[in-house]
C-alpha positions as CSV (number, residue, x, y, z in Angstrom):
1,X,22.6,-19.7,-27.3
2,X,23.2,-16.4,-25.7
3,X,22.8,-15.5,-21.9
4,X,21.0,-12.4,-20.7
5,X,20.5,-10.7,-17.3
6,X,17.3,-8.5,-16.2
7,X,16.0,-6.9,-13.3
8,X,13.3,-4.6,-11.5
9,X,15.8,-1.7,-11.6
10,X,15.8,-1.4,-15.2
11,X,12.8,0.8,-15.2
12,X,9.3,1.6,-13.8
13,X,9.1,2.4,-10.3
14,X,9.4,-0.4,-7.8
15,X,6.3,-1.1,-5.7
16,X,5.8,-1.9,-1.7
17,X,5.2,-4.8,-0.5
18,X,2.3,-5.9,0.8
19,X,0.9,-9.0,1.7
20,X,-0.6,-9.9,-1.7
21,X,2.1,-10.8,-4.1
22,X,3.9,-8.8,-6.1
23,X,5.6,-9.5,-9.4
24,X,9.2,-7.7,-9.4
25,X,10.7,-9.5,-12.6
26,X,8.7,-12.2,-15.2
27,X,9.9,-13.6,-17.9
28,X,8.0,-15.1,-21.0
29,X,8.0,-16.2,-24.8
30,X,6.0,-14.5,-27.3
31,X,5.1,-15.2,-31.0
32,X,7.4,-13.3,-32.8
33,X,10.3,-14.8,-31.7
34,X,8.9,-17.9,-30.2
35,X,11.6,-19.5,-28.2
36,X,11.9,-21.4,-25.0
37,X,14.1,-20.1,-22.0
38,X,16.0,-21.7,-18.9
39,X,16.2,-19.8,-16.0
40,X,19.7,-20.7,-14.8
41,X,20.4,-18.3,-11.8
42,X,18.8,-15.5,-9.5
43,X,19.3,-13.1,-6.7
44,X,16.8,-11.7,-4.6
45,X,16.9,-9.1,-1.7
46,X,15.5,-6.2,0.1
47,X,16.6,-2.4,-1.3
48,X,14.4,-0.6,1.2
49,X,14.5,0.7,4.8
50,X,14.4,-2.3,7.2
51,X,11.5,-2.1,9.7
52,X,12.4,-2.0,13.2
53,X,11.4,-5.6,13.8
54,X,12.0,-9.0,12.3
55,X,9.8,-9.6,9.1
56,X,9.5,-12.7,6.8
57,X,9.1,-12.2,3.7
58,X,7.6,-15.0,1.2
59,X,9.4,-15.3,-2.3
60,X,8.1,-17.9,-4.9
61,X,8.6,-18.2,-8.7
62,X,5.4,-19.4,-10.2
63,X,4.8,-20.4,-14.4
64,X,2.9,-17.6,-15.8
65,X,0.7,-17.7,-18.8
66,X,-0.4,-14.0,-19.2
67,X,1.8,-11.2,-18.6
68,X,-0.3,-8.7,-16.4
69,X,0.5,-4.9,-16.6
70,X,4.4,-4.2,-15.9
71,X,5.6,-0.8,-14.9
72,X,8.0,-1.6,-17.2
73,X,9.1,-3.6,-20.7
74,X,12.5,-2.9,-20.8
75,X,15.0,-5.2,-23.2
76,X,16.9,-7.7,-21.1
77,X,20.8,-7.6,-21.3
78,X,22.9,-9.6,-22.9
79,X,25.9,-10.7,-20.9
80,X,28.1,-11.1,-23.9
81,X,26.8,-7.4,-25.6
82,X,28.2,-9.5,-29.2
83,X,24.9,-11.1,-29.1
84,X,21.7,-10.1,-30.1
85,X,18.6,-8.8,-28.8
86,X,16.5,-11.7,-26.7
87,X,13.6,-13.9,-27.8
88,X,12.3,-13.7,-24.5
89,X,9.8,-11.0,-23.1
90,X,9.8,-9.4,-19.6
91,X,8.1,-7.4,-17.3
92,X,8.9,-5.7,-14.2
93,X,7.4,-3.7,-11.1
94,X,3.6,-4.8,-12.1
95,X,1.9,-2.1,-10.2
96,X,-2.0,-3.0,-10.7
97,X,-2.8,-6.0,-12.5
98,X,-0.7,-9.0,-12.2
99,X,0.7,-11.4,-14.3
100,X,-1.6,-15.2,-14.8
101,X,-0.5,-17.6,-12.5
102,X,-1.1,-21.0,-12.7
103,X,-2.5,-22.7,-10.1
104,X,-0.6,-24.6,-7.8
105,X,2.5,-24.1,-10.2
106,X,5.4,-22.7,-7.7
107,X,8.7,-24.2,-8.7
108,X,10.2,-22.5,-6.1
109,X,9.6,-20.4,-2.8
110,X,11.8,-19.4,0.2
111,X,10.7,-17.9,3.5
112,X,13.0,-15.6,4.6
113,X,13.9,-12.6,6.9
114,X,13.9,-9.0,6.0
115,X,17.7,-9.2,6.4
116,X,18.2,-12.0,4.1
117,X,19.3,-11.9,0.0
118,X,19.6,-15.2,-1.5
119,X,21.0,-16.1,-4.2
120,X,20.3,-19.3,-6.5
121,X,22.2,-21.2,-9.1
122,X,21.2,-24.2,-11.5
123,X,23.5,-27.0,-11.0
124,X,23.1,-27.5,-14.8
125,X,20.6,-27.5,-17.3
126,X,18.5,-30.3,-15.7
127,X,17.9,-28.6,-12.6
128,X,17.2,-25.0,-14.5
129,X,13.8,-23.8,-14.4
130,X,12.4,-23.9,-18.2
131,X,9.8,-21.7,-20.2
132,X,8.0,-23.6,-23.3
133,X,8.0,-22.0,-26.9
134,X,4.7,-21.3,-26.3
135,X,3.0,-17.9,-26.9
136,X,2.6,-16.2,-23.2
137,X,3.9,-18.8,-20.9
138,X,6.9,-17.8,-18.6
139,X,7.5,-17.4,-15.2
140,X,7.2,-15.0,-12.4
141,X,9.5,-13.9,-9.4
142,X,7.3,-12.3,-6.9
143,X,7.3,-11.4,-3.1
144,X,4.6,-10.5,-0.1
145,X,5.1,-10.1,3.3
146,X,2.2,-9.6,6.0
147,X,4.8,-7.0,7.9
148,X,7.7,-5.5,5.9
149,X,6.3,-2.7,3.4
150,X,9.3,-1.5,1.5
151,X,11.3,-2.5,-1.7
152,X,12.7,-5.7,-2.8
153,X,15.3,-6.7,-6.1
154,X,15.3,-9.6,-8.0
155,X,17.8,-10.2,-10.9
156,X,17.3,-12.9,-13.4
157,X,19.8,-14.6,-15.6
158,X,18.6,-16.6,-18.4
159,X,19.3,-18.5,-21.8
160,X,17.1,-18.6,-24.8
161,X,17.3,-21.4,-27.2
């Protein structure tokens, strides 16, 4: 089981934030490859200008089951660069149509100010946040904020099995 490593900087062109959500990295399985993903660790944080007051922004990863339009496709990295390519699809910087959420599905979310990154790791594999074999399904990291209208980064480091 190899380990890889994406993020919205691979390509595309990173969107403002407004305060609809917007995807910066998903992640999700698809039929040629079929295989299931944990999500074992994450970083998030702002790469724009901060405005010149306090703003929350609203982070949440949500399970997907469409992958919208992504400004980008690019491969995701392999940490050991002895392995080979990923099962696993992603997506980054959707800037029209994003990807299918489903309902009431968040598996994680974070309030926090425009100063703040953050940074989360699995305890172990229990705690990890998992994607099915199944064609589609994956899972989003997206952002809004009602106030700050700049850039954000999210990196993603996961496993496929």
């Amino acid at each position: 089981m190899a380990n890889y490593a994406v993020n919205n900087q691979l390509g595309g062109t990173q969107q403002n934030l407004s305060s609809a959500y917007k995807t910066l990295v998903e992640i999700h399985a698809v039929t040629a490859t079929l295989k299931r993903a944990m999500l074992f660790e994450f970083e998030i944080g702002i790469d724009g200008t901060p405005n010149g007051t306090d703003c929350s922004l609203n982070w949440d990863i949500s399970r997907t089951t469409a992958a919208g339009t992504a400004g980008a496709t690019p491969p995701p990295l392999p940490l050991d660069p002895a392995d080979a390519a990923s099962g696993i699809a992603c997506g980054i910087n959707h800037p029209t149509v994003e990807p299918t959420y489903t309902v009431a599905s968040s598996l994680w979310a974070l309030g926090a100010n425009q100063r703040a990154s953050y940074r989360w790791i699995s305890r172990d594999d229990k705690s990890a946040l998992w994607i099915p074999a199944t064609n589609l399904a994956g899972l989003g990291l997206r952002v809004k904020s009602a106030t700050y209208n700049s850039t954000a980064i999210a990196q993603l480091y996961y496993q496929d099995q």
